[in-house]
C-alpha positions in Angstrom: 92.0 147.9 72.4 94.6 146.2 70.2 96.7 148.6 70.0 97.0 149.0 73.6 97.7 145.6 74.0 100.2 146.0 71.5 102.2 149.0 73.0 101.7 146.9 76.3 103.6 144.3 74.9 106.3 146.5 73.5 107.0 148.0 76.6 107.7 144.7 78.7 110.0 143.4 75.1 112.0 146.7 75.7 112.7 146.2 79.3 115.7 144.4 80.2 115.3 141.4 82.3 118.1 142.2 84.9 119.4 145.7 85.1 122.7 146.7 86.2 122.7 147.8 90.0 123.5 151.2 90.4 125.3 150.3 93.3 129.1 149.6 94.4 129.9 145.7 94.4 129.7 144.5 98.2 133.8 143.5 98.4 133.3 142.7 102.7 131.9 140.0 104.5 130.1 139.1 107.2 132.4 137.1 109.2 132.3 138.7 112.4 128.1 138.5 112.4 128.2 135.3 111.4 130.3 134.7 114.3 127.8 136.4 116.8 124.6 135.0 114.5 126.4 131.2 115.7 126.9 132.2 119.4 123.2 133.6 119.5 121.6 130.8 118.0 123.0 128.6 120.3 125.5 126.7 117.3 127.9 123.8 119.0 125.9 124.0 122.3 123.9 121.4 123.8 121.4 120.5 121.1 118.8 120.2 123.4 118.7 123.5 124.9 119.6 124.8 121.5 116.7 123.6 120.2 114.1 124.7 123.2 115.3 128.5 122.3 113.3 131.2 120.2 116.1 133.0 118.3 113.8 135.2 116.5 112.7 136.1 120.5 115.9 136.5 121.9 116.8 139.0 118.3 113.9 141.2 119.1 115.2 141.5 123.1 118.9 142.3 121.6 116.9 145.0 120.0 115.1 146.6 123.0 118.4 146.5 124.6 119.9 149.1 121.8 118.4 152.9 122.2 118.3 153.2 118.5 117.1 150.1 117.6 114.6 149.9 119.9 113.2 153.6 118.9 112.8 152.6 115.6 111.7 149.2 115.9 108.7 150.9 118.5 107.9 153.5 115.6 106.9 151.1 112.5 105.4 149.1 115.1 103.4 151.8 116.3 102.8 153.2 112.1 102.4 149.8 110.7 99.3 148.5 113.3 97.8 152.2 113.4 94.2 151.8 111.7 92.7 154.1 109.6 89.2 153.0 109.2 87.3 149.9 109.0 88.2 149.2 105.4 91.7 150.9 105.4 93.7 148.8 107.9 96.7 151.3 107.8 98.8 154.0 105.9 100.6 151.5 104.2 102.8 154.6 102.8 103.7 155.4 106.2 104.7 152.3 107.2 107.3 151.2 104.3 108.8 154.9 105.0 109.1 153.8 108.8 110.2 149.9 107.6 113.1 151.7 105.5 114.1 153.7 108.2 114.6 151.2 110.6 116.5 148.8 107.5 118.5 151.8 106.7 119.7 152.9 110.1 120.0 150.3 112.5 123.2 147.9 112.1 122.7 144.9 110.5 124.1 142.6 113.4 120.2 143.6 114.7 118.6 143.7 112.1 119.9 140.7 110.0 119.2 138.6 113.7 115.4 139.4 113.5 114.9 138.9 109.6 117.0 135.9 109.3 116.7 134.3 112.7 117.0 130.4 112.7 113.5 128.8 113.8 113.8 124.9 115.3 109.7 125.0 115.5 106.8 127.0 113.6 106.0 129.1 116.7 109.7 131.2 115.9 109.0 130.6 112.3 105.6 132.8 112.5 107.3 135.7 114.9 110.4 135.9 112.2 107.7 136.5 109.3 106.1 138.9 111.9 108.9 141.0 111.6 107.6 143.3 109.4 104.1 143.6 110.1 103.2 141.8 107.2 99.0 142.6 107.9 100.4 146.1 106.3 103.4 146.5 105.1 103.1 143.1 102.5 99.9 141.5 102.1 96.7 143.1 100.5 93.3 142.2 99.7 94.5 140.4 96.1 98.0 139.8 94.6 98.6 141.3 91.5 100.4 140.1 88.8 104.1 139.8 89.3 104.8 141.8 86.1 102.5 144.2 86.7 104.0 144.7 90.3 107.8 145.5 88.7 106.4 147.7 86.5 105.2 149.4 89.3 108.5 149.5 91.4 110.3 150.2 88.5 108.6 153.8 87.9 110.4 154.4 91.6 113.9 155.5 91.0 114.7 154.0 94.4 112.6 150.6 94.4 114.0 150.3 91.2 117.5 150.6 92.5 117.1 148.5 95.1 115.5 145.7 92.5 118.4 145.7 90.3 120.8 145.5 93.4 118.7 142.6 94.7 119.2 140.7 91.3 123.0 141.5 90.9 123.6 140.1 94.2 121.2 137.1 94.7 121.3 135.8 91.5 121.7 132.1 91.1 125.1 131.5 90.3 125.9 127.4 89.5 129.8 128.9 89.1 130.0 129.2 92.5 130.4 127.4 96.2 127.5 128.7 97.3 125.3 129.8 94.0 125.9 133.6 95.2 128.0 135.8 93.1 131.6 135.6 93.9 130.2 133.4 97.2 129.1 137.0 98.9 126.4 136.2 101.4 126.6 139.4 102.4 125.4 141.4 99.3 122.6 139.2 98.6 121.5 139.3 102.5 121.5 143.8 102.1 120.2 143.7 99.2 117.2 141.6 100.0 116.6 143.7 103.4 117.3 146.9 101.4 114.2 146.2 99.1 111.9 145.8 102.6 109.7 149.0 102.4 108.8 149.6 99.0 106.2 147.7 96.4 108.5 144.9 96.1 108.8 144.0 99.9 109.5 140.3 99.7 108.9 138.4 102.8 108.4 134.8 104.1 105.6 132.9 102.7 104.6 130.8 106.0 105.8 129.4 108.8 107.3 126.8 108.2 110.6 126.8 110.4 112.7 124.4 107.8 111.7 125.2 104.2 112.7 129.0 103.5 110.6 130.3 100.8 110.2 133.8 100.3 108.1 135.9 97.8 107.1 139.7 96.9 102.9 139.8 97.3 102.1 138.6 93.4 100.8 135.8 91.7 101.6 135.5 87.4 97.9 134.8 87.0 96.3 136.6 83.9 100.3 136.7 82.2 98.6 135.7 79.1 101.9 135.0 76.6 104.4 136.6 79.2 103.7 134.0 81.6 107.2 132.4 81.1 109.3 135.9 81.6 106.8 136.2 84.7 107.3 132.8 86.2 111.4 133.3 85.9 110.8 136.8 87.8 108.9 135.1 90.8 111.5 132.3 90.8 114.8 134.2 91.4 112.4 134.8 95.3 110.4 131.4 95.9 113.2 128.9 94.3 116.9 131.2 94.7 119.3 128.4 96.2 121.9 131.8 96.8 118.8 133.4 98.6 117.9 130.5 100.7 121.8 129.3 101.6 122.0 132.9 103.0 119.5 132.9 105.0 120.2 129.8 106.3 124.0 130.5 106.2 123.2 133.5 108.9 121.2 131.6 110.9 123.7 128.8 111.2 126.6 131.4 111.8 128.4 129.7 109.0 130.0 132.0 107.0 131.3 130.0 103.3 135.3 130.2 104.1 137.0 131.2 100.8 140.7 130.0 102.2 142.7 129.1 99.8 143.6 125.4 99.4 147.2 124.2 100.8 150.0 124.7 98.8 151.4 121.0 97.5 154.5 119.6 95.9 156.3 116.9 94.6 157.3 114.3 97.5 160.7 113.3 95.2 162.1 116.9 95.6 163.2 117.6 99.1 162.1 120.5 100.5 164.4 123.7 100.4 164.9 124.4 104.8 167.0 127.7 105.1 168.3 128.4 108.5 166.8 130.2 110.8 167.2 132.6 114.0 165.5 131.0 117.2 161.9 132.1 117.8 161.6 135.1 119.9 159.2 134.9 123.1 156.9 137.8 121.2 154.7 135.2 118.4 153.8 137.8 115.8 156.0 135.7 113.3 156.0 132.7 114.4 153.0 131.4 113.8 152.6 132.0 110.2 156.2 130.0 110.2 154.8 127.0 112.0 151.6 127.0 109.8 153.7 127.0 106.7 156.1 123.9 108.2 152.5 122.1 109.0 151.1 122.5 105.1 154.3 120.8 103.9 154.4 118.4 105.8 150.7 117.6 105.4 150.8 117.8 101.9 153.0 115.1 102.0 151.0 112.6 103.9 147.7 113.8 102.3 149.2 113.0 98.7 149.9 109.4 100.0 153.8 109.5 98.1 156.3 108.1 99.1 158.6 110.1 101.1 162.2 110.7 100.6 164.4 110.2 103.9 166.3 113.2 103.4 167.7 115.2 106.0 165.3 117.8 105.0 162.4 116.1 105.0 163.0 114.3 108.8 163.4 118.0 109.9 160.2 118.6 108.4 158.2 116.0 110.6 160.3 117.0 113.5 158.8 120.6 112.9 155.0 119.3 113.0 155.5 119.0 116.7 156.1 122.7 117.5 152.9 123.4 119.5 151.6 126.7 120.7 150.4 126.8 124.2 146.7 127.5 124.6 146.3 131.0 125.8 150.1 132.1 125.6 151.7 133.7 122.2 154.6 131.0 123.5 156.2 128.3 121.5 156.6 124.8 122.9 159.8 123.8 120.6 160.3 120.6 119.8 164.4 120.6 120.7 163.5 121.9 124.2 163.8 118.4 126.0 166.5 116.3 127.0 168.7 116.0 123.8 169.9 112.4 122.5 173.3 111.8 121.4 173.7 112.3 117.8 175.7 110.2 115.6 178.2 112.7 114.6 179.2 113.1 118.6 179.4 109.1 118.6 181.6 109.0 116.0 184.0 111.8 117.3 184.3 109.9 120.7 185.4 106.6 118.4 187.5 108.2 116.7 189.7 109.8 119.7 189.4 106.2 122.0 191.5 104.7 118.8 193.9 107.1 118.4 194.7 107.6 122.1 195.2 103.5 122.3 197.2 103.9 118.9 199.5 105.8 121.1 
């Protein structure tokens, strides 16, 4: 019996905490679903009707309205509630096969709407931990330990591949914006759907509609002396800040923008302002020469220096009025009114009244 307990223990020592994902680095974004996640869930409209809508409701009823999406959505509903006996509630098998077909081949603008859907009340809250049948495909009649569960996944090439992913991407990361690695909501977000169907499905732990907390089905009762290693495990799911900003991130439709900061400089050296052609009616250009005008000038003001009166520099400030009209790629310039007389101009007309009277 010792000895058992002994090789037990040897085998958890010679397992690495975190393995290396097998998978390539997620290098995309999510901006454009963020951008529809926002629309969806009702983001910069009235607050009040905003906060009357279901938007874990209106996800599944996206859903139905996609053929494949619906079709697969119907089928682990139909494999996930199918009842085997009195005791056996369901081929749970069956079910995380049909949960990882649906994961793995519907697009994640659907997909990501039902399983990260934001909830304003606990009635949303409970349909959005619905989503994956959770009477089968999560909860059992005891939790194991949480140890005892990864050992588990981790005789599954695939579970196991899918665990290491999860933990390269949603690792807490204090180096970072949004503690995700390199600020990528979306790797963290597919790889915490892509572990959905196997021993490790993680899922939310209640209803509440405002504090996200999500788990696998395991406790780290009965650890004994690996209690600590256990404990960390179950915390990188119930207490992830990466996880949870993700989540909530999506459900928001506010992608983390990773724009770098204007460019500044010193407000003593005048800004070098090389001529250049008019601006042609087509704005491909144009714009990126207007925005580059507007940063240095900006810089200027934001810095709080004092400004040189330069020629330069009044041109500058004269440029920050160049407006695009709404709807048009055309350029309101800012020389396109009436023109004042300039002082040069004065002081030709001087000039030729005293020599003509000279005369």
């Amino acid at each position: 019996m010792i000895l058992a307990n002994v090789f037990c223990l040897l085998f958890f020592l010679g397992e690495e905490f975190y393995e290396a994902s097998p998978y390539e680095p997620v290098t995309s974004r999510l901006s454009d679903i963020f951008r529809l996640a926002s629309i969806f869930s009702g983001t910069g409209a009235d607050p009040a009707v905003s906060a009357k809508s279901n938007h874990c409701l209106d996800a599944a009823k996206a859903c139905n309205l996609n053929d494949n999406c619906k079709k697969l959505r119907s089928s682990y509903i139909s494999i996930c509630n199918r009842e085997i006996s009195p005791t056996e509630r369901c081929n749970r098998r069956k079910c995380h096969k049909a949960l990882r077909q649906f994961f793995d081949r519907v697009p994640s603008e659907y997909t990501y709407r039902m399983l990260f859907c934001s909830c304003q009340d606990q009635a949303c809250a409970e349909r959005r931990r619905q989503t994956i049948l959770p009477s089968c495909s999560y909860e059992d009649k005891e939790k194991p330990n949480c140890l005892d569960l990864r050992g588990v996944c981790r005789t599954d090439h695939l579970c196991r591949s899918r665990l290491a992913d999860f933990h390269a991407n949603c690792r807490a990361s204090y180096q970072t914006l949004t503690s995700c690695p390199a600020d990528n909501y979306q790797a963290c977000l597919g790889s915490y759907a892509g572990m959905i169907g196997f021993d490790m499905t993680p899922n939310y732990v209640d209803s509440s509609p405002t504090g996200i907390v999500v788990s696998p089905w395991c406790s780290c009762r009965g650890s004994g002396n690996m209690e600590e290693e256990c404990e960390k495990f179950l915390r990188d799911f119930t207490e992830n800040p990466c996880l949870r900003n993700a989540i909530q991130a999506f459900g928001n439709g506010t992608d983390v923008n990773l724009s770098p900061k204007n460019p500044s400089f010193q407000a003593t050296q005048a800004p070098r302002v090389e001529k250049t052609p008019s601006l042609p009616d087509d704005l491909s250009d144009s714009t990126s020469l207007g925005t580059s005008v507007i940063t240095t000038c900006t810089s200027v003001q934001e810095q709080g220096l004092k400004a040189n009166n330069s020629k330069e520099l009044s041109m500058c400030f004269t440029e920050l009025t160049t407006n695009i009209i709404p709807g048009s790629n055309k350029v309101i310039k800012p020389n396109s009114g009436p023109r004042r007389a300039t002082p040069s101009a004065a002081l030709t007309a001087v000039s030729f009244l005293m020599l003509k009277l000279t005369l």
